[in-house]
C-alpha positions as CSV (number, residue, x, y, z in Angstrom):
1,X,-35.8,19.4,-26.0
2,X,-36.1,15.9,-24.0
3,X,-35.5,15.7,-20.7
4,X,-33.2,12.7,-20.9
5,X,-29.6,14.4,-20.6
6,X,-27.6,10.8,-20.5
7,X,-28.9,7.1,-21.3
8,X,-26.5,4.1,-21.8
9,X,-27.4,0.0,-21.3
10,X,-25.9,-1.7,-18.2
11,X,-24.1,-4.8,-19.3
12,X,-27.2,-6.5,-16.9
13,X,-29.7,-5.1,-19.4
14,X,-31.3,-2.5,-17.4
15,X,-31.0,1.3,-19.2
16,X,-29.1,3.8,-16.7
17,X,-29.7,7.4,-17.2
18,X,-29.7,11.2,-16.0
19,X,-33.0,13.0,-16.5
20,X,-33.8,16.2,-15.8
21,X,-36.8,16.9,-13.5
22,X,-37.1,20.7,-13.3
23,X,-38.4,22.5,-16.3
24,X,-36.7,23.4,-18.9
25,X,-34.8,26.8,-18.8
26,X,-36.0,26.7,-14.8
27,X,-33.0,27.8,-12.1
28,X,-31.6,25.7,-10.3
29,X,-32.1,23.1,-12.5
30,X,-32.3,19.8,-11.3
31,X,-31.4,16.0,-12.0
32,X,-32.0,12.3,-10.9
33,X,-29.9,9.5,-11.7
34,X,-32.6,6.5,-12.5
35,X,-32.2,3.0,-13.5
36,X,-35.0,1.7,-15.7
37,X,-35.6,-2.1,-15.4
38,X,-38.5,-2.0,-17.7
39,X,-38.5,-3.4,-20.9
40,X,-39.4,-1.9,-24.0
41,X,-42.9,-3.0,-24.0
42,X,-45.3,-2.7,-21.2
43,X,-47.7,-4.9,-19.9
44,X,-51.1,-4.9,-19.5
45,X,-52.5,-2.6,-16.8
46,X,-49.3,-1.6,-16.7
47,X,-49.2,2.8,-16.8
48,X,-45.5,4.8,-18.0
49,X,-44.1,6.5,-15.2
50,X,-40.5,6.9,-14.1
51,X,-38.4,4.7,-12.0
52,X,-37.5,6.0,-8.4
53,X,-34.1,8.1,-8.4
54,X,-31.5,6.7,-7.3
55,X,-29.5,10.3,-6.9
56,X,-30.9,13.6,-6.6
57,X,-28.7,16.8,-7.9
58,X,-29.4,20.4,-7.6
59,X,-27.4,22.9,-9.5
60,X,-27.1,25.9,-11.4
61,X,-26.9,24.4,-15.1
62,X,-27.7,21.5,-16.9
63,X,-24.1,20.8,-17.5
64,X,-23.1,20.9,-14.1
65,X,-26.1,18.6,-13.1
66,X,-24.9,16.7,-15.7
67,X,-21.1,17.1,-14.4
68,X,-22.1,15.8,-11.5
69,X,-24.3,12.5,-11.6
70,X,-22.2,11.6,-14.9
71,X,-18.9,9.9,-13.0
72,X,-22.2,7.8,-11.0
73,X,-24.0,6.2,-14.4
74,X,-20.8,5.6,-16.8
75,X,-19.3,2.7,-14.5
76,X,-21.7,-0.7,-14.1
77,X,-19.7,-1.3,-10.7
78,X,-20.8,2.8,-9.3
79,X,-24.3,2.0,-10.8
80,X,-24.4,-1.7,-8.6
81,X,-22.9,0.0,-5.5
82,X,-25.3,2.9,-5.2
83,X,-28.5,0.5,-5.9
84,X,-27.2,-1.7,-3.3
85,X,-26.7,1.4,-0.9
86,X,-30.2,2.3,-1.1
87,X,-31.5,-1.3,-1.0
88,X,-32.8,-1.6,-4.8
89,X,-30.7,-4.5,-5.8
């Protein structure tokens, strides 16, 4: 099972999505909200990791993590508001 539980492009080109953090079948379960800026490929030197969430959710299912972060990453405009909140845009 991946971890990813929502992924959609921004119409900037970054990729916003809800991934799972705890593990899988783990109470509560928890989520992030992330935006990934990255490209497809990366560069040399460059390691995988994920980007630094931009929400954190707590809950007692995956839908309801997923219930609440989704209203958050379906709208560009919510997406550009919270980054600008925390300063990442």
């Amino acid at each position: 099972m991946t971890d990813i539980l929502y992924e959609r492009p921004l119409s900037s080109g970054p990729r916003v999505r809800i991934r799972r953090t705890s593990d899988d079948g783990a109470v509560p379960v928890r989520a992030v909200l992330e935006i990934d800026r990255r490209g497809g490929v990366l560069r040399p030197g460059q390691t995988a990791g994920n980007p630094p969430p931009i929400l954190e959710i707590e809950g007692a299912t995956e839908s309801e993590v997923l219930g609440m972060l989704l209203p958050h990453a379906m709208e560009d405009q919510a997406v550009a508001k919270l980054m600008q909140e925390r300063g990442l845009r």
